[in-house]
C-alpha positions in Angstrom: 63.3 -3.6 -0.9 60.8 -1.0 -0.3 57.9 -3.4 -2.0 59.4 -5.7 0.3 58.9 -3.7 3.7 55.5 -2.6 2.5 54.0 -6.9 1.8 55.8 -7.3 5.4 53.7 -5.0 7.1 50.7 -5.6 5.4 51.1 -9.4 6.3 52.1 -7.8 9.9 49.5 -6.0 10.2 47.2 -9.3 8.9 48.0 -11.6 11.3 47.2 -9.7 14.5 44.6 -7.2 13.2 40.6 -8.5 13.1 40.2 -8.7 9.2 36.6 -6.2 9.1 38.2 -4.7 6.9 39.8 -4.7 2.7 41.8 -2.0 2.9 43.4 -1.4 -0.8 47.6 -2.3 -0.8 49.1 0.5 0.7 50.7 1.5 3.7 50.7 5.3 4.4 53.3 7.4 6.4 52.6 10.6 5.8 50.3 13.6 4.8 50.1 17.1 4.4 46.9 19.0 2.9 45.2 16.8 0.0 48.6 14.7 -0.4 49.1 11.5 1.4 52.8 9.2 1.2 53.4 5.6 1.5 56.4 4.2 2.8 57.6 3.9 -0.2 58.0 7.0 -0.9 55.3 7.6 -2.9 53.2 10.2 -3.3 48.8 10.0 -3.3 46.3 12.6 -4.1 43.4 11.8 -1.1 40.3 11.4 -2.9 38.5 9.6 0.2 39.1 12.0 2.9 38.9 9.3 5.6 34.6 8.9 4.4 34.7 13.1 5.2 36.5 12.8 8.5 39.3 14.7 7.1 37.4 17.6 5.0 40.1 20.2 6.5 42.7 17.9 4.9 45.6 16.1 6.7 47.2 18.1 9.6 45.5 21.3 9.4 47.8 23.6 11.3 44.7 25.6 13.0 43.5 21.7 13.7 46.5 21.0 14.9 46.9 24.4 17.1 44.0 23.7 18.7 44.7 20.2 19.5 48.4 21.1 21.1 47.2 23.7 23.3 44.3 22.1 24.7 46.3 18.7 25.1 49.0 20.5 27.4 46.2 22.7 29.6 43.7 20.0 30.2 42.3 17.2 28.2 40.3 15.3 29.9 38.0 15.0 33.2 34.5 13.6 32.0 31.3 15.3 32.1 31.2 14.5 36.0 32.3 18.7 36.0 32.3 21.6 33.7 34.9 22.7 31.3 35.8 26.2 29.6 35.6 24.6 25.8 32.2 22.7 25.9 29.6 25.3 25.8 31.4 27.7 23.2 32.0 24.8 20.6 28.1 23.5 21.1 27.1 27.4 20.6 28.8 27.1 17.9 26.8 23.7 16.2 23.6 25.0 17.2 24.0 28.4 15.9 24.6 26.7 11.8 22.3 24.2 12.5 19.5 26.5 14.0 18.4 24.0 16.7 18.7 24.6 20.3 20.7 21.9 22.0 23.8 19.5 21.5 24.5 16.3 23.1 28.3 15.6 22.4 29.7 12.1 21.7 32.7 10.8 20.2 31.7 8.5 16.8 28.8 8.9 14.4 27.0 5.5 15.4 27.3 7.0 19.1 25.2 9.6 17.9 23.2 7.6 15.5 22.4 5.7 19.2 21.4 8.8 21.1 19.2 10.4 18.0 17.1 6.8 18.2 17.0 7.5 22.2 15.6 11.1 22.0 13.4 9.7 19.6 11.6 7.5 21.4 11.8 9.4 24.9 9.6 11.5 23.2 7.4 9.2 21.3 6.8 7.7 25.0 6.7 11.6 26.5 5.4 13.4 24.6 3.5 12.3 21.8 2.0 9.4 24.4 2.7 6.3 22.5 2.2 3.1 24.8 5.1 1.6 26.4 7.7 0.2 24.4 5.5 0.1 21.0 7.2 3.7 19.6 8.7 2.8 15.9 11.0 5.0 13.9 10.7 5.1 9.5 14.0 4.5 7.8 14.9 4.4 4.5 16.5 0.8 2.6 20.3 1.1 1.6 20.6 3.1 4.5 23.9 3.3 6.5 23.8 4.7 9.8 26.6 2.7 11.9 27.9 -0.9 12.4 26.1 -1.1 16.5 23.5 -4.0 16.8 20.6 -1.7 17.0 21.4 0.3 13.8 22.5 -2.8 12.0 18.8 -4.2 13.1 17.1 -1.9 10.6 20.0 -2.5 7.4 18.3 -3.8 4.3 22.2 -5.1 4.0 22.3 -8.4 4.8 26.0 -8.5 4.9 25.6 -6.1 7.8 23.8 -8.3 9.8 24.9 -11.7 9.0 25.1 -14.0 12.0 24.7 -10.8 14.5 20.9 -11.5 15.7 18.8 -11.3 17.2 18.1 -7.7 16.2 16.3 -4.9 17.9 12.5 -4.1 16.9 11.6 -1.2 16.2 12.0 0.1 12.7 10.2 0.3 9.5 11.9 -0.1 6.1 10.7 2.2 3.3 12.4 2.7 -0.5 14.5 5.8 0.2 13.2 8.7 -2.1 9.6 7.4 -1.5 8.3 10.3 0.6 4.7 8.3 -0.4 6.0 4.9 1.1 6.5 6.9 4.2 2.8 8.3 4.4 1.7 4.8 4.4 4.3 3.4 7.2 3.3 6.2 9.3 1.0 5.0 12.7 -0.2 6.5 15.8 3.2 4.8 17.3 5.6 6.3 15.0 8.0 8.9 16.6 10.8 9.6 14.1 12.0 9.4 10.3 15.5 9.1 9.9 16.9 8.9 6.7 20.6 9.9 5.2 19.9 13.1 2.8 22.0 11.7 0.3 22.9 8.1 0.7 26.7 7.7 1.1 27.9 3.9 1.3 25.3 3.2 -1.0 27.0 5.2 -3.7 26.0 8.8 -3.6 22.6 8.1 -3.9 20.8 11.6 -4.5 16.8 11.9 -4.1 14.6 13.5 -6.5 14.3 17.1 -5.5 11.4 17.9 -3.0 12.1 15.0 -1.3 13.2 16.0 2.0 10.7 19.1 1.8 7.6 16.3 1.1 9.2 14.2 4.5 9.4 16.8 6.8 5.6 17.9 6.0 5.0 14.8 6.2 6.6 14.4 9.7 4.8 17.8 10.6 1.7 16.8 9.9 1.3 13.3 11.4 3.2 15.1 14.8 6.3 12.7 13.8 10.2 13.6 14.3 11.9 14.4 11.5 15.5 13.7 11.9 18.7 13.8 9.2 21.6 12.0 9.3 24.4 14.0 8.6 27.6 12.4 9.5 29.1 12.0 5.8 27.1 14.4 4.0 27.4 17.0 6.6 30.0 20.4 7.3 30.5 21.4 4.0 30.7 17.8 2.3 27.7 18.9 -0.4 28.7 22.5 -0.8 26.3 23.9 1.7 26.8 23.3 5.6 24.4 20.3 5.9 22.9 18.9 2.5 19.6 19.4 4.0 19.9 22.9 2.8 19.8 22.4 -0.4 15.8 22.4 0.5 13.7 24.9 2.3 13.6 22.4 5.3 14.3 22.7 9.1 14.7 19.1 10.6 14.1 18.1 14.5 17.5 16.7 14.9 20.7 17.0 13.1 23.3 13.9 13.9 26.6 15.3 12.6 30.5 13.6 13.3 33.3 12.9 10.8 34.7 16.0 10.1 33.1 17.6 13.5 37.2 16.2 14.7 39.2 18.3 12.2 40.7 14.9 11.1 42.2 14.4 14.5 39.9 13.3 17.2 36.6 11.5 17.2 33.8 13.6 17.7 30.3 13.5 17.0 26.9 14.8 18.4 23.1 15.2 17.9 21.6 18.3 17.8 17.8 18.7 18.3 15.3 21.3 19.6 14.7 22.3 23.4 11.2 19.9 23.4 13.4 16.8 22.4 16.7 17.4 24.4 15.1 18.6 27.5 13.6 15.0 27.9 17.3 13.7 28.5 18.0 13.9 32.4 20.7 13.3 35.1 22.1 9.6 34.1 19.6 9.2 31.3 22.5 9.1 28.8 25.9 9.8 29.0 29.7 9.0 27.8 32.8 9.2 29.7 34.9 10.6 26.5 32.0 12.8 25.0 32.4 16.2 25.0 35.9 16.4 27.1 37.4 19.4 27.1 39.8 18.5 23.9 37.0 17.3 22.0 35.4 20.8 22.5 38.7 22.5 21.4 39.2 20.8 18.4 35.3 20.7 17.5 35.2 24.5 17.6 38.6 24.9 15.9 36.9 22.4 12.8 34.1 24.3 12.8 35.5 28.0 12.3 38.2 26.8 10.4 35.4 25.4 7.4 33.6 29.2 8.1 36.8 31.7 7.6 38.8 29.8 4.8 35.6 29.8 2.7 35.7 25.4 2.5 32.0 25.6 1.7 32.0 27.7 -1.0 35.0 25.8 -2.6 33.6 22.6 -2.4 30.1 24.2 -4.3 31.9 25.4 -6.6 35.1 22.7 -7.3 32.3 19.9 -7.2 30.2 21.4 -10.2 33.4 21.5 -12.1 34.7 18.4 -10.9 31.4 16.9 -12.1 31.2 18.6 -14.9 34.6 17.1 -16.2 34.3 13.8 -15.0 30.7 13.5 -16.7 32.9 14.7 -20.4 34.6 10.9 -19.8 33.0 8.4 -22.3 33.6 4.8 -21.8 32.1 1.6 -21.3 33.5 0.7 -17.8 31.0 4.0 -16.7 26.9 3.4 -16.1 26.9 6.7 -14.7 28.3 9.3 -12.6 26.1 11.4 -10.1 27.4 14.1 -6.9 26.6 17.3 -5.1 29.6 19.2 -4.0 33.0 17.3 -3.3 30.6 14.2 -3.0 30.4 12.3 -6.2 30.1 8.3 -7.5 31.1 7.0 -10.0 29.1 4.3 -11.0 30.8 1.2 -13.2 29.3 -1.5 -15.3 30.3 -4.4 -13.0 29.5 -6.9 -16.7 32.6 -5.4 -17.4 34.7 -4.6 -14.0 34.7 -4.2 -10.9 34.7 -0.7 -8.9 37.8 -2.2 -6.6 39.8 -2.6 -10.1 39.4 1.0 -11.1 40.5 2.1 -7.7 43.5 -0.7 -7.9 44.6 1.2 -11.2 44.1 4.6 -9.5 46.5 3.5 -6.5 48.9 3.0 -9.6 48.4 6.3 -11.1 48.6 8.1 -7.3 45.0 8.4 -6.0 43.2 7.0 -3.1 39.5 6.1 -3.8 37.9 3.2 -2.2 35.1 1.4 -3.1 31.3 1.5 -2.6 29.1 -2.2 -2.6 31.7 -3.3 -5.6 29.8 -1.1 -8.3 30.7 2.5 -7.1 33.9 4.6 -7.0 33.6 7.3 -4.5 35.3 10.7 -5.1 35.8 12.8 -1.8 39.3 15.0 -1.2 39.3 17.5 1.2 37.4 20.2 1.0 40.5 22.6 1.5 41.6 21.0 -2.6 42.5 23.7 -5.2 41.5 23.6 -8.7 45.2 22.5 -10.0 44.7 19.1 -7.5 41.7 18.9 -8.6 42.8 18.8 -12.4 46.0 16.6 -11.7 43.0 14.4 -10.8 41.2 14.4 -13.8 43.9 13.6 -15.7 45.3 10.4 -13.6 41.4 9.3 -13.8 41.1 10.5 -17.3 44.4 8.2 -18.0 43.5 4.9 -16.3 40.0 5.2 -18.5 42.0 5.3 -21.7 
């Protein structure tokens, strides 16, 4: 009966939903922590965190405070007046990522959108590039949002079938290439943005130096450097932003995901005083950025990662996690690769298919998801304790038997 009630809703749920979508076949009720439930009744270990929206795990009671008593004192009013939570929570962002200014919005390709607007304000600005000519470096496999003007600059064609024409602008370079940059660079470039670690293309790390070589790079040819940190960012990597893991300081800092606690969609770009100043009066704007619960709950996520120690844990649970996963020999893996609570597992798609593996793990009680059909992603949240993390091991260790 209950397999029943679970096809119904999923054929429910299919006939008036949009199908962008292949979500695996489960319908969830519930969750607490790391630990997710179907309607069944079954139990699931969350290995996708909602693509890092939900590193504090599922209903994090400080989340949650926050949320509730914000929500019955005042949740909303635009930016068309001030509010008590705003300018405590933005402190708060630019204080860890050592830039001077926020711009809150509510998803990650809203922010993706106001990065590539700074950027070219002050190609046009400052750095005097001729009207409409200002072009921004980006790297191929890149993933940056679903809106027509990321979308134009995909080297995915799937992403952009049958949605042109697309927006000019951009210039593709091999990510990891910090040389194939050097030679895109003109007078009218204003801005590289890249991903430090490439999620939806499967955990795709760079060689180290990388980002150190870009942003000298961008220094030197008086070019933005700017990281997209919406996956990879708060804690995902095992430092605050994965940019850390170098010696670098970018120009801008696009961050979202878990920015909401799991709860409420919140994103922002953060940048220095000489690119945010440019934004003025009616410039840019949106009516639910930066309301007065989104700066509750974004300063709630944000000391909640800090005081229960989620960064350290997830450096430290992701080198064992890795390590243990990387003992697994069989022929299904090509290879498996990660930094922090961040890692792919890359199959031989000769032999399967990465949506098989994670069709097997739904049977053995974990949620992974597929990346490009060749790449299992592995992502709980970052509050997971070593005992969850080896009841994992040994489901994943069991379906590769």
């Amino acid at each position: 009966m209950a397999q029943n009630l679970t096809q119904a809703l999923i054929l429910q749920e299919s006939a008036v939903c949009a199908h962008n979508y292949h979500p695996l076949p489960v319908v969830l009720t519930k969750g607490q922590g790391v630990w997710v439930w179907d309607i069944e009744g079954k139990k699931y270990l969350d290995m996708m965190s909602a693509y890092s929206a939900l590193s504090h795990g599922h209903c994090h009671p400080k989340i949650i405070s926050a949320l509730e008593q914000q929500s019955h004192k005042l949740a909303m009013v635009s930016r068309a007046f001030h509010t008590e939570t705003l300018a405590p929570f933005l402190k708060k962002l630019c204080e860890l990522t050592a830039l001077d200014c926020a711009l809150p919005m509510n998803t990650g390709a809203e922010a993706v959108e106001t990065a590539i607007k700074a950027a070219r304000r002050w190609g046009y600005q400052v750095k005097q590039i001729p009207k409409n000519q200002a072009e921004i470096i980006v790297a191929t496999e890149n993933f940056h949002g679903r809106t027509t003007t990321i979308i134009s600059f995909s080297s995915d064609q799937t992403y952009q079938a049958d949605f042109g024409p697309f927006t000019p602008g951009f210039k593709l370079v091999p990510f990891g290439d910090s040389e194939a940059i050097k030679r895109a660079i003109t007078p009218n470039t204003c801005a590289i943005l890249i991903e430090p670690i490439q999620g939806e293309a499967g955990i795709i790390i760079p060689k180290t130096g990388y980002l150190t070589e870009v942003a000298a790079i961008a220094q030197d040819n008086q070019v933005l450097f700017i990281v997209d940190e919406i996956q990879s960012g708060l804690g995902r990597t095992g430092k605050w932003f994965a940019y850390q893991h170098e010696n670098v300081q970018p120009d801008g800092v696009i961050v979202g995901k878990a920015l909401g606690g799991g709860v409420y969609p919140i994103s922002a770009f953060v940048a220095k005083k000489a690119v945010m100043d440019l934004f003025t009066p009616g410039s840019h704007g949106s009516t639910f950025g930066g309301n007065a619960l989104a700066g509750a709950i974004g300063l709630a996520a944000l000391t909640t990662l800090e005081s229960e120690k989620m960064i350290e844990n997830s450096a430290a649970l992701g080198d064992y996690f890795l390590a243990e996963l990387s003992k697994i020999a069989h022929p299904w893996i090509k290879t498996i690769r990660g930094r922090g609570l961040w890692i792919g597992l890359e199959v031989n798609t000769n032999l399967i298919q990465a949506r098989d593996i994670c069709l097997k793990l739904l049977d053995v009680g974990i949620l992974s998801k597929e990346a490009h059909d060749k790449v299992i992603r592995f992502a709980p949240p970052l509050i997971i304790q070593k005992a969850d993390v080896d009841w994992a091991l040994s489901k994943i260790k069991l379906v590769f038997s």
